[in-house]
Backbone as a printed PyTorch tensor [residue, N CA C, xyz], in Angstrom:
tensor([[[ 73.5470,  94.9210, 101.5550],
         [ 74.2730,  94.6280, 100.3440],
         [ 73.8320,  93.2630,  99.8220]],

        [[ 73.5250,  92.9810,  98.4640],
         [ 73.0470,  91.8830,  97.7530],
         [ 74.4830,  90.8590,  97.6090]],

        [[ 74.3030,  89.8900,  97.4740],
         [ 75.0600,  88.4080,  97.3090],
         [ 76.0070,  88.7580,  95.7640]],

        [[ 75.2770,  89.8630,  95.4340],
         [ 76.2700,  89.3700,  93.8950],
         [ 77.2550,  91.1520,  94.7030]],

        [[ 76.7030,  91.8630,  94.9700],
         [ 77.9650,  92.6980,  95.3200],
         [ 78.9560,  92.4470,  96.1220]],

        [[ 78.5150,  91.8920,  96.9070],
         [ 79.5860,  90.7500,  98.0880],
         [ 80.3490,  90.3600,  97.0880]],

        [[ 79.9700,  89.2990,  96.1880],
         [ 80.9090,  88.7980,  94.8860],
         [ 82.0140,  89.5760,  94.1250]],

        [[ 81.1440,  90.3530,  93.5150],
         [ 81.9370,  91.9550,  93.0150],
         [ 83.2930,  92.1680,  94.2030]],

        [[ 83.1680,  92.7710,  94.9670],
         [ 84.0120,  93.4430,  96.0140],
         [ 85.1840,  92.0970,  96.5880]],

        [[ 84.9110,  91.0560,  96.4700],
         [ 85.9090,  89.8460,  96.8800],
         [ 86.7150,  89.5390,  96.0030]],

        [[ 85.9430,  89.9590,  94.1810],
         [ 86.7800,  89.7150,  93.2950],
         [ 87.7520,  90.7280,  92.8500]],

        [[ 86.9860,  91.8570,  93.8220],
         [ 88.2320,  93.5140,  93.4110],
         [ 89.1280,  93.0310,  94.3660]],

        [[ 89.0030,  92.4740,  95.5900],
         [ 89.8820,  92.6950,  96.6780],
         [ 91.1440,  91.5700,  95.7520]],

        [[ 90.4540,  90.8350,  95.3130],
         [ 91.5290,  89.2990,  95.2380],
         [ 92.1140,  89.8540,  94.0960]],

        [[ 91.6560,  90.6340,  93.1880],
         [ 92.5580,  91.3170,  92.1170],
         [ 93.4760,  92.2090,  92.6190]],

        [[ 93.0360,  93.0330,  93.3080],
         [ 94.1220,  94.1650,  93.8860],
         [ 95.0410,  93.4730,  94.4700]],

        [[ 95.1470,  92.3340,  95.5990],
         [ 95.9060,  91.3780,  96.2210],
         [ 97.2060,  90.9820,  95.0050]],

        [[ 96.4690,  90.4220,  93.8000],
         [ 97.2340,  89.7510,  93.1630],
         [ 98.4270,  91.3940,  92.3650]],

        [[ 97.4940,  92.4410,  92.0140],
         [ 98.6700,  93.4150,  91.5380],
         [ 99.1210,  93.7420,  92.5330]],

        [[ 99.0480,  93.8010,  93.6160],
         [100.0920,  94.6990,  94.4370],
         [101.2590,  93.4200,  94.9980]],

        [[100.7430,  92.1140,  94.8940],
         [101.7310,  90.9700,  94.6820],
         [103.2590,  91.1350,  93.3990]],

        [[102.3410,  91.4420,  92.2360],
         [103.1060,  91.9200,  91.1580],
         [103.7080,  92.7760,  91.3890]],

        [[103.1830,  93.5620,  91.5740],
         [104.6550,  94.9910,  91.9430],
         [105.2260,  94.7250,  92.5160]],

        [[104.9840,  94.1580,  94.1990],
         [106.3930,  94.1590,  95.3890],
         [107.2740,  92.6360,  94.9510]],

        [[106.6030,  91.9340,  93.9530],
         [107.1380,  90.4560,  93.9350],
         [107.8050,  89.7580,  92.9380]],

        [[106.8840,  90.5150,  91.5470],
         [106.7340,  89.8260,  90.7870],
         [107.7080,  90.7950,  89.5610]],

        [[107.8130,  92.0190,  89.1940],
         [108.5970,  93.4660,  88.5270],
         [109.8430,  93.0390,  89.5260]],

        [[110.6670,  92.6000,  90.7450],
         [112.0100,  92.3460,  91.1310],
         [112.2970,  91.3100,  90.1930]],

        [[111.3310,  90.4060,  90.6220],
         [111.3380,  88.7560,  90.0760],
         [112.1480,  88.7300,  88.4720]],

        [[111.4910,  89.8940,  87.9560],
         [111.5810,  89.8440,  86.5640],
         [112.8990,  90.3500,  86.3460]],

        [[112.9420,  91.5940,  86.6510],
         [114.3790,  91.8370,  86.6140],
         [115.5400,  90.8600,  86.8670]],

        [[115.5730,  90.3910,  87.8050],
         [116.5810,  89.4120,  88.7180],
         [116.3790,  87.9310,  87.2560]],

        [[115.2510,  87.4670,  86.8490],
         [115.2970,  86.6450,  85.4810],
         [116.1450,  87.1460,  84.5060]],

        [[116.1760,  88.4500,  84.2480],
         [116.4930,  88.7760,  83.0330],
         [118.3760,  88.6260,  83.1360]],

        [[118.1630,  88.9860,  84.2740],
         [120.1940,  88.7890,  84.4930],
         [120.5280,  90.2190,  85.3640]],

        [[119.9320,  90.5950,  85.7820],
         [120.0990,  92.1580,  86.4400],
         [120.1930,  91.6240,  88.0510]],

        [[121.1700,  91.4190,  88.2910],
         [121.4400,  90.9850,  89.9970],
         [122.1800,  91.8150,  91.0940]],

        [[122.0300,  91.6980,  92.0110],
         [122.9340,  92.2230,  93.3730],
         [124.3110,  92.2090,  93.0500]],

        [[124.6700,  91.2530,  92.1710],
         [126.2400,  91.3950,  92.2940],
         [126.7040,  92.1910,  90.7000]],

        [[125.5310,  92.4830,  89.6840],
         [126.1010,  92.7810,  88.5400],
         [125.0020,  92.2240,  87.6910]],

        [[125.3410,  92.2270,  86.5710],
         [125.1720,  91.2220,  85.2770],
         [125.5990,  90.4660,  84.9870]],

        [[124.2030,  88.9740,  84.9530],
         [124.7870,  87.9940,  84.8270],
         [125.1000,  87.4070,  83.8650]],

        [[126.4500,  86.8710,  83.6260],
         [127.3580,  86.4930,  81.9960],
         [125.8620,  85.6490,  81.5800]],

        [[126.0460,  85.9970,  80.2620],
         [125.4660,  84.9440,  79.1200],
         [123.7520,  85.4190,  79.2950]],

        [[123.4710,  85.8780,  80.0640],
         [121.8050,  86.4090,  80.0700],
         [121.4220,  87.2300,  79.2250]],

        [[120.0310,  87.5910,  79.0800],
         [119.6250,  88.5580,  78.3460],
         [119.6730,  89.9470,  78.9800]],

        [[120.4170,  90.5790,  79.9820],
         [120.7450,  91.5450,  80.4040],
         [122.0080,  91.7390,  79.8600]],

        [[122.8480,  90.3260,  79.7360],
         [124.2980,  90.6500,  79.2630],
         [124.4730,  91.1160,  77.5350]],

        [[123.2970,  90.5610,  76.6780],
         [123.0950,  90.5880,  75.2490],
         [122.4880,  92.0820,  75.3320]],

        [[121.6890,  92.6270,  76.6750],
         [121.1410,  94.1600,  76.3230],
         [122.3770,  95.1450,  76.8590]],

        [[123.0990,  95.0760,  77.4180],
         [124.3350,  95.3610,  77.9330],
         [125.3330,  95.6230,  76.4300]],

        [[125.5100,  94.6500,  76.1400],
         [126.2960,  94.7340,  74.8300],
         [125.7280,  95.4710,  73.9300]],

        [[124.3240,  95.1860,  73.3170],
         [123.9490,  96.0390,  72.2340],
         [124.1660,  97.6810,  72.5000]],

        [[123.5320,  98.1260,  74.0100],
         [123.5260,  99.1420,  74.6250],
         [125.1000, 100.1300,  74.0490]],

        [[125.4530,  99.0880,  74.7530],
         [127.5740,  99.6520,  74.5830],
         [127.6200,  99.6490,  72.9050]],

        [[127.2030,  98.9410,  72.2890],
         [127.8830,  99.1740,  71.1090],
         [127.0280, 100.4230,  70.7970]],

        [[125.8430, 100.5930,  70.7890],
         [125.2000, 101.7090,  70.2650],
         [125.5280, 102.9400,  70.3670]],

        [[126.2480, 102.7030,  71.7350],
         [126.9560, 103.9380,  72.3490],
         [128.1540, 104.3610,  72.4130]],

        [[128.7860, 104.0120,  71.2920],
         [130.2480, 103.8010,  71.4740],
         [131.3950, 103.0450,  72.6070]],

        [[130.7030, 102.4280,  73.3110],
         [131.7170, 101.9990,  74.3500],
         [130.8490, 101.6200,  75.6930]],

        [[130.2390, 102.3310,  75.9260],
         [129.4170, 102.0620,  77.3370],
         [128.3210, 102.2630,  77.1780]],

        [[127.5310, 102.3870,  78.6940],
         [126.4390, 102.1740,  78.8070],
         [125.6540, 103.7260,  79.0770]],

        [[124.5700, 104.2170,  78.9630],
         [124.5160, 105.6500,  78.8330],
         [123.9000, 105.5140,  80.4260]],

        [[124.2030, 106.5630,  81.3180],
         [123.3080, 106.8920,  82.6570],
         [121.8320, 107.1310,  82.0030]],

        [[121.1800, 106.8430,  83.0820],
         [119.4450, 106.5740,  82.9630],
         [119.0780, 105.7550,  81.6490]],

        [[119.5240, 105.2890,  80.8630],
         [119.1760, 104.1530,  79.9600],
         [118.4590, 103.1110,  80.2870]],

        [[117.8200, 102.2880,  79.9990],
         [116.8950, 101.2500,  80.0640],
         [117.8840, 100.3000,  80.6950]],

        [[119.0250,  99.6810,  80.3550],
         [119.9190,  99.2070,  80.8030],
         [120.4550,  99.4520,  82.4960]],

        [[120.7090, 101.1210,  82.6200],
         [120.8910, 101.5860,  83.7730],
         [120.4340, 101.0470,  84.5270]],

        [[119.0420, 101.4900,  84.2400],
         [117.6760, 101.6670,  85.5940],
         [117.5510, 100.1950,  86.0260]],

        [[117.8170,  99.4570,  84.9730],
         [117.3810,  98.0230,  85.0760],
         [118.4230,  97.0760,  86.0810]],

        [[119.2740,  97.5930,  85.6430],
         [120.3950,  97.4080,  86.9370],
         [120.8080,  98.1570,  88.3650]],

        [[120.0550,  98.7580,  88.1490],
         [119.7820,  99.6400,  89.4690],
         [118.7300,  99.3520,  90.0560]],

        [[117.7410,  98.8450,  89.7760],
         [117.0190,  98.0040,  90.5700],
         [117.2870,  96.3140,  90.8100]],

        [[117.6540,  95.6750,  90.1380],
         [118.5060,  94.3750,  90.2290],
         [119.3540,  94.7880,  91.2570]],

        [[120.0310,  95.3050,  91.2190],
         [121.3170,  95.8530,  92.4840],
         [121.1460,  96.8850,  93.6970]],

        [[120.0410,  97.2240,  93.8550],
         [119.2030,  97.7970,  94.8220],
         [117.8440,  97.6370,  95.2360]],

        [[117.0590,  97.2480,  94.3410],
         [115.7340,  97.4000,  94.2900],
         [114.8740,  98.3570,  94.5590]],

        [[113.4550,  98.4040,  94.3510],
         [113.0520,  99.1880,  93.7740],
         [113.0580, 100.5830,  95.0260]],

        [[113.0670, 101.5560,  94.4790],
         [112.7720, 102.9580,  95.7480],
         [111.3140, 102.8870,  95.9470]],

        [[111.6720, 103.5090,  97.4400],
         [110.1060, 103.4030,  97.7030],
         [108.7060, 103.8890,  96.6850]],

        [[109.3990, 105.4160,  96.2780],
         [108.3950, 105.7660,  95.5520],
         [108.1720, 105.1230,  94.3840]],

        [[109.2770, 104.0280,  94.0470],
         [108.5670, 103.1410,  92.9040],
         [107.7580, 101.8960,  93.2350]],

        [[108.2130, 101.7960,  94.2510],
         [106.7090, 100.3860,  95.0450],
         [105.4070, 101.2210,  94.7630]],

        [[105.4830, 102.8440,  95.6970],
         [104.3270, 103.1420,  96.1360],
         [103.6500, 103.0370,  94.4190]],

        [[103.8910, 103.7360,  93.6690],
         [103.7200, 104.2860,  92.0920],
         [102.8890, 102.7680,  91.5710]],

        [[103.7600, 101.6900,  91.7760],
         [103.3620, 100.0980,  91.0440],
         [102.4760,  99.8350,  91.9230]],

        [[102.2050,  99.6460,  92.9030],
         [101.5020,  99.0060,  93.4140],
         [100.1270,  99.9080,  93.8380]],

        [[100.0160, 101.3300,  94.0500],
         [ 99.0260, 101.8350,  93.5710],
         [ 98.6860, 101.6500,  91.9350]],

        [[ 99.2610, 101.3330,  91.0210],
         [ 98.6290, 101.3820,  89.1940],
         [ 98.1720,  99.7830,  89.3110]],

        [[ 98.9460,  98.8400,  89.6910],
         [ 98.9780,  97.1630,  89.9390],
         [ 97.9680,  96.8590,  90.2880]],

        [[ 97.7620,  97.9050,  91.5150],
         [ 96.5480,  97.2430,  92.4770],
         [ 95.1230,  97.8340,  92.0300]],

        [[ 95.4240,  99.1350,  91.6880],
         [ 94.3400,  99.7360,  91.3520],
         [ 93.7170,  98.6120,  89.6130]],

        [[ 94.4990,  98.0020,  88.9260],
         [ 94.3480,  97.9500,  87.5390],
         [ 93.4970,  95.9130,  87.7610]],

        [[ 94.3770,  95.7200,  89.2970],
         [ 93.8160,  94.3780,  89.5710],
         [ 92.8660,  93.7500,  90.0090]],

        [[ 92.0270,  95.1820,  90.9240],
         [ 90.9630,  95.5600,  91.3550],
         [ 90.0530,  95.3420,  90.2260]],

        [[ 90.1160,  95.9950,  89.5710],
         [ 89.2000,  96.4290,  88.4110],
         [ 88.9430,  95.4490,  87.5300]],

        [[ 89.8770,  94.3370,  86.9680],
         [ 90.0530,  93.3590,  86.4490],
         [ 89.4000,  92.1150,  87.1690]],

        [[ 89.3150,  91.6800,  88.2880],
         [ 89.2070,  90.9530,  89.4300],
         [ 87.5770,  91.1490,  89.1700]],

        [[ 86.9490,  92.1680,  89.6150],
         [ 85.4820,  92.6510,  89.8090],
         [ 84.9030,  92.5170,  88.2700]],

        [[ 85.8830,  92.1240,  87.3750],
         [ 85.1090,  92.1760,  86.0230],
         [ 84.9440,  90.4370,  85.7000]],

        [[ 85.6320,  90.2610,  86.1410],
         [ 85.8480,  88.3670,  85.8050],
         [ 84.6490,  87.8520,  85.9110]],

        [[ 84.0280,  86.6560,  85.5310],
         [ 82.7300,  86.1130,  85.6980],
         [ 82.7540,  85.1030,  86.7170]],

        [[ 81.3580,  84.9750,  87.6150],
         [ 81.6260,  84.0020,  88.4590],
         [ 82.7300,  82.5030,  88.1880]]])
């Protein structure tokens, strides 16, 4: 194997590293920012302003499986496995690819 494919393949690995970082680390991270927590929704966040619009749109509450829902269902559980496996195969696969394209 030549010196520049060595290169190539260190920069897929260090890309894939960094998406599959993103999925297991960085998609909680975000949620848990937005106001979507273990204990609820947190007052005054931008989960609590999507919360509200949600309810008003809906007459009163919040609809099951809504953007809102899900979003708090992972804030308050985190993610199911098959949604790690799903992100972090697309993450990793997309970081790979990105990584190996970068210039020295």
């Amino acid at each position: 194997m030549t010196m520049g494919a060595n290169i190539i393949i260190i920069k897929a690995v260090i890309g894939a590293t960094v998406g599959v970082g993103l999925a297991l680390f960085g998609v909680p991270g975000g949620v848990a920012a937005l106001g979507f927590t273990k204990a609820g929704i947190l007052a005054g966040s931008i989960a609590a302003k999507m919360m509200s619009a949600a309810a008003i749109a809906n007459g009163g509450g919040v609809a099951a499986g809504s953007t809102v829902a899900v979003l708090q269902s992972v804030g308050a559980a985190g993610l199911s496995l098959a949604a790690k496996a799903g992100l972090t195969t697309a993450l990793g696969s997309a970081g790979a690819a990105v990584g190996a394209l970068l210039p020295k």
